[in-house]
N, C-alpha and C positions, 0 to 999 in steps of 0.2 A: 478446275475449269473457271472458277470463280478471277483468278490470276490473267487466265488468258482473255478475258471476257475483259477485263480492265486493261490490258494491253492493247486489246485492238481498238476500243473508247477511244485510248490515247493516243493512236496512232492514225487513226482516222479523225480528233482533231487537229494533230498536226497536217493531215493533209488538209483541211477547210483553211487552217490559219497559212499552210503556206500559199495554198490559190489566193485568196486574199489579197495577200503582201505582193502575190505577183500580178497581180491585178491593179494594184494600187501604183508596184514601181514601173508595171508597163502603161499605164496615163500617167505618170508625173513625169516619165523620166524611159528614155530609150535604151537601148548599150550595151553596156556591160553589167551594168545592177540590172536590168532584165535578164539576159542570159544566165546569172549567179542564181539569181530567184528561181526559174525554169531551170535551172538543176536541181535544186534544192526541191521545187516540188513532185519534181521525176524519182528523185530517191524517195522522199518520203513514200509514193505511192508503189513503189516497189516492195518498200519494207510493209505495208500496210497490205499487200499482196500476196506477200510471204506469208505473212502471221495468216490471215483468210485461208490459204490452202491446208499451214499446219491446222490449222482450228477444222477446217473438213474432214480431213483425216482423220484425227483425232473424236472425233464425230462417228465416222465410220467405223471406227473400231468399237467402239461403246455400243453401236447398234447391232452388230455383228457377236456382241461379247453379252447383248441382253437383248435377242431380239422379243423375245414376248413383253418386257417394259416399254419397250417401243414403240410397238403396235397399239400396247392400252397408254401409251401418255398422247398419241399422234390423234385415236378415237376420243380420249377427254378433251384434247383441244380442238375436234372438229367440233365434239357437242356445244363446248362451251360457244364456238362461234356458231355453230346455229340457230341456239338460243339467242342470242345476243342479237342475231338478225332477224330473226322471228320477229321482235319484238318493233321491230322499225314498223 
């Protein structure tokens, strides 16, 4: 999981970095390096789509395949965040 956790990191900077760029070439510059850009960050956010759904999935099978770890990891992190609010 640790692999796919670093994948989608990665692929969801490439979509910051490519809005960016097309942000930057749609005020300097109109055209055709815009529309290149707006492709460019139309696929990135597909491939970054992809991976999210495989990653759900892949999710759901784990929970399905342990669900009593599930249920006691989903209750330690309610407590933890109770505690944590508590405390405000």
């Amino acid at each position: 999981m640790d692999a796919a956790d670093d994948k989608l990191v990665n692929e969801l900077a490439e979509v910051v970095a490519a809005a960016e760029e097309l942000l930057g070439a749609a005020a300097a510059e109109g055209g055709e390096r815009a529309q290149e850009m707006r492709a460019r960050a139309e696929e990135t956010i597909r491939r970054a789509r992809a991976t999210l759904e495989g990653s759900g999935k892949e999710v759901e099978e784990r929970i399905r395949a342990h669900p009593l770890a599930a249920v006691g990891i989903a209750a330690a992190a309610g407590l933890v965040i109770g505690v944590l609010l508590a405390r405000k």
